[in-house]
N, C-alpha and C positions, 0 to 999 in steps of 0.2 A: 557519520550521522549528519545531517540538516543540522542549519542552525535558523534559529527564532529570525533574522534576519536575509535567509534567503526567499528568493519569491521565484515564484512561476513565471514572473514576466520577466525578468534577467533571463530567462533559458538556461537556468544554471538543472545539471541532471538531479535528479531524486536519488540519492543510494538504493542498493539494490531491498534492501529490506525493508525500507520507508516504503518504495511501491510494494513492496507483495502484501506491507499492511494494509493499502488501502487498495487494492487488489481485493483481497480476500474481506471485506467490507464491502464490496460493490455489488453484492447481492443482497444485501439486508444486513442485521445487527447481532453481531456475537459478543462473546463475554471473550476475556483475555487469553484462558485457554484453547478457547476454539480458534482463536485466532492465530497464535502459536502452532495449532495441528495442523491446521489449513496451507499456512504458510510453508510449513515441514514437509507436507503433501503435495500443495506444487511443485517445490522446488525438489522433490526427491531428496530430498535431507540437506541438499545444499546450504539452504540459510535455515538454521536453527536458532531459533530468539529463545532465549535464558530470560525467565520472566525480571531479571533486576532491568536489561535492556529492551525489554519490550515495554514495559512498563514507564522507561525513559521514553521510549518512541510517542506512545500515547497522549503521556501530562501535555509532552512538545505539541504534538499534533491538535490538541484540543485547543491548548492555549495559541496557537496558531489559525483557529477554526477550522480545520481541518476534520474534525471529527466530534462529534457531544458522544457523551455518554449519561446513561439514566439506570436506576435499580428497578428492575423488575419486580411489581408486588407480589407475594406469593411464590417467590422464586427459593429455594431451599434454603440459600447459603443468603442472608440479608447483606452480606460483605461483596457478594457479584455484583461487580459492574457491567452495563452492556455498552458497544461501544457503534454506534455506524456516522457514515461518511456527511457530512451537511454540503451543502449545494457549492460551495467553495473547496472542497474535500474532492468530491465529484471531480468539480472543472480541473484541478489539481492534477488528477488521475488519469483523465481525461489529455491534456496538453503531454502529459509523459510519456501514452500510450501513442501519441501521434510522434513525438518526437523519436521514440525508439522504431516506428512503426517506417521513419527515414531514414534512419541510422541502416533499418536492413535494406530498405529501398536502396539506400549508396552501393553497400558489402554486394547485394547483388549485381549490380551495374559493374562494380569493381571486379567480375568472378571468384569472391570470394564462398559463399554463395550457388546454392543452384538456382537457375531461374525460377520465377515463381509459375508453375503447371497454368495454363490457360484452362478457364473455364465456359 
């Protein structure tokens, strides 16, 4: 897990489940369930967040600004919270998605790797 003390401009990496939360936030606002599927969904069951740890992920992330959350009025369950990314969250996601995005850039270069098809 992150800790309240790491930052994006150390270039220190996101664990892998801190990205796929804010991953699966990058298209608008889910409640913590959905979050939870979503993530399960990408990853093909890989990361499975147990709502005691996602829930840790989240307080962190907000109180990070990473992420707000707000109740939806008229929402069934008055106890759901909805959660998406604020503009720092974003750039967050953003800087992690570039930095893995050289990580494969190297793997290929290295033959690890198949090259990337010309388009």
């Amino acid at each position: 897990m992150f800790t309240r003390h790491q930052s994006k401009d150390s270039g220190t990496p996101l664990g892998a489940s801190a990205f796929e939360i804010l991953l699966a936030l990058a298209d608008g606002e889910r409640h913590g369930s959905s979050i939870s599927s979503e993530v399960d969904a990408a990853t093909a069951g890989r990361i499975r967040l147990m709502p005691g740890a996602l829930y840790r992920y989240l307080k962190q992330m907000a109180a990070d600004g990473w992420i707000a959350d707000t109740v939806k009025v008229g929402d069934d369950d008055a106890r759901r919270r909805y959660y998406r990314l604020t503009p720092l969250g974003r750039r967050v996601a953003q800087a992690e998605a570039e930095r893995l995005e050289e990580v494969v850039r190297v793997a290929r270069f290295r033959r690890l790797l198949p090259a990337q098809a010309q388009q």
